[in-house]
C-alpha positions, 0 to 999 in steps of 0.5 A: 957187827950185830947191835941188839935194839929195843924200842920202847912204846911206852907212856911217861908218868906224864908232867913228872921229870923226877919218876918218869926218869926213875921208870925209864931206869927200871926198863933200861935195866930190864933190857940190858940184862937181855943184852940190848945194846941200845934202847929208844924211848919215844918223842918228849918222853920226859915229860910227856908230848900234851896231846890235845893240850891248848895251853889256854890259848886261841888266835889272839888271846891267852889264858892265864890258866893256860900260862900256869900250865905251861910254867908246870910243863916248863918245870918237868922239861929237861935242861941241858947240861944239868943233873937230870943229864947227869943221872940219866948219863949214869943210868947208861954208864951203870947199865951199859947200854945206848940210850936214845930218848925224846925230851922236851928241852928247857934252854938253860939260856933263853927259856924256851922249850925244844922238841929234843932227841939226845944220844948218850953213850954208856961210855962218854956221856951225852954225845949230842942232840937233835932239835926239832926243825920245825914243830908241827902245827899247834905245837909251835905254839911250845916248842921254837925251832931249832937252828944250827949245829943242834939240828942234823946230829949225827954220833959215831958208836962202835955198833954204827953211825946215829941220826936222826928225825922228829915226827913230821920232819921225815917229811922234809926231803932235805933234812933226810938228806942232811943225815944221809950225807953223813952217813947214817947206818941206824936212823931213829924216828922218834914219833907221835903219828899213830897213823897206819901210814907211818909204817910206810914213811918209816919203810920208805926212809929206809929204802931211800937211806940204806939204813936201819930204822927204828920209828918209836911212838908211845901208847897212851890211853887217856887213863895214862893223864892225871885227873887234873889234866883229862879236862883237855880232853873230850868226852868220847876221847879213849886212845890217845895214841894207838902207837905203831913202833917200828924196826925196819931194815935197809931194804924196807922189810919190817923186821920187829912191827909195827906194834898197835893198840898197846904198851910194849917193848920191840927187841931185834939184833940188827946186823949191820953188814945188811947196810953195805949189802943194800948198797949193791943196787942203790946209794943215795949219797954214792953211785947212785948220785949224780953231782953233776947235776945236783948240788946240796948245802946244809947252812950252820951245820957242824 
């Protein structure tokens, strides 16, 4: 079996849910008539990950400016279900084509909003998410934690099996093992760490999984803001985000990447026997265990 991948290093049109779907349209249709068969956007593509946004808050005090900001981010987050699923599952229906994208998600019951991976099939529709564990820094200042079964998702396509982390949460040891547990065959690391050493952790995760990974980040140059929002920002502040998308394969050799310093799209054709080949001499879950040591238990899982 042989999937053509695309990962798409590309900014939003930032606090806008409406054209930033409408300009994911476009690229999807774009790619598919390449043939790709799966296409990744980015952490919180719709509607943008604020970088260097404050909210108007300090430790202890916040501004009621920073509370309309964030009403408008609140606004431009994706809720689940809802038509704006709805017209990106029919996007992926018309093109055929996997769809893989970062959301900021606004829970259709509580209010808050979630650092979200989704998985929708050109098929079945939305297939599942992933809710950031844990947001990083100051970015728990937006986004809550996810819990449960909504944390370790893993979906079944005919090209393989998808998981998935957030940014940081590649660092956590037993998350990575969470998804390994169930398989994983295509991990997707959807980012906002512009750092050279990423390409590392990404070649790492693959090395340690047996798995492809896609690590996808956006480009953002401070031209990318509306006007109104390039006061958060500081004077010297150029490139936001210098980006650093990745394909890797099982073995850890980059196989599209890592693309710096400028918007574009990566396209490989993976083929996935490489995935049971890799596991001659290394199985994280397999004969390279040892249960007689080592117990591990995921809580709330699926």
């Amino acid at each position: 079996m042989r999937v053509k991948v695309a990962v798409v290093q590309e900014t939003p049109v930032f606090f806008n849910l409406e054209a930033t779907i409408q300009k994911m349209e476009n690229t999807i249709a774009e790619y598919a008539s390449q043939g790709c068969q799966l296409l990744v956007f980015p952490e919180s593509f719709i509607p943008g990950y604020p970088r260097k946004f404050t909210f108007g808050s300090t430790i202890g005090q916040r501004s009621n400016q920073g509370r309309q900001l964030y009403q408008q981010y609140w606004e431009n987050s994706l809720e689940l279900p809802g038509k704006h699923l709805a017209q990106l599952e029919q996007i992926a229906k018309t093109h055929q084509i996997f769809l893989v994208t970062g959301i900021t998600e606004r829970d259709s019951i509580n209010g808050s909003l979630y650092c979200t991976m989704i998985y929708i099939s050109p098929n079945q529709g939305y297939m599942g998410k992933h809710r950031k564990i844990k947001p990083t820094g100051v970015e728990r200042l937006v986004w809550a934690e996810g819990h449960g079964a909504d944390v370790l998702t893993t979906v079944q396509t005919e090209f393989g099996k998808l998981g998935g982390l957030i940014c940081w949460e590649n660092y956590m040891p037993l998350a990575r093992m969470a998804l390994y547990q169930q398989g994983v065959q295509l991990y997707i690391a959807p980012t906002a760490d512009a750092r050279e050493t990423w390409t590392a952790t990404m070649q790492h995760v693959a090395c340690e999984g047996r798995c492809f990974v896609i690590g996808c980040n956006q480009y953002f140059h401070k031209d990318d803001y509306p006007t109104e929002f390039q006061v958060q920002l500081a004077e010297d502040d150029s490139v936001l985000c210098r980006g650093g998308s990745v394909i890797v394969s099982p073995q850890g050799k980059c196989i599209a990447g890592p693309l710096w310093d400028k918007k574009g799209v990566l396209v490989a054709e993976l083929d996935m026997d490489e995935v049971i080949q890799s596991k001659l001499d290394f199985d994280v879950i397999g004969h390279y265990s040892r249960p007689d040591l080592f117990t591990f238990t995921v809580k709330n899982s699926q």
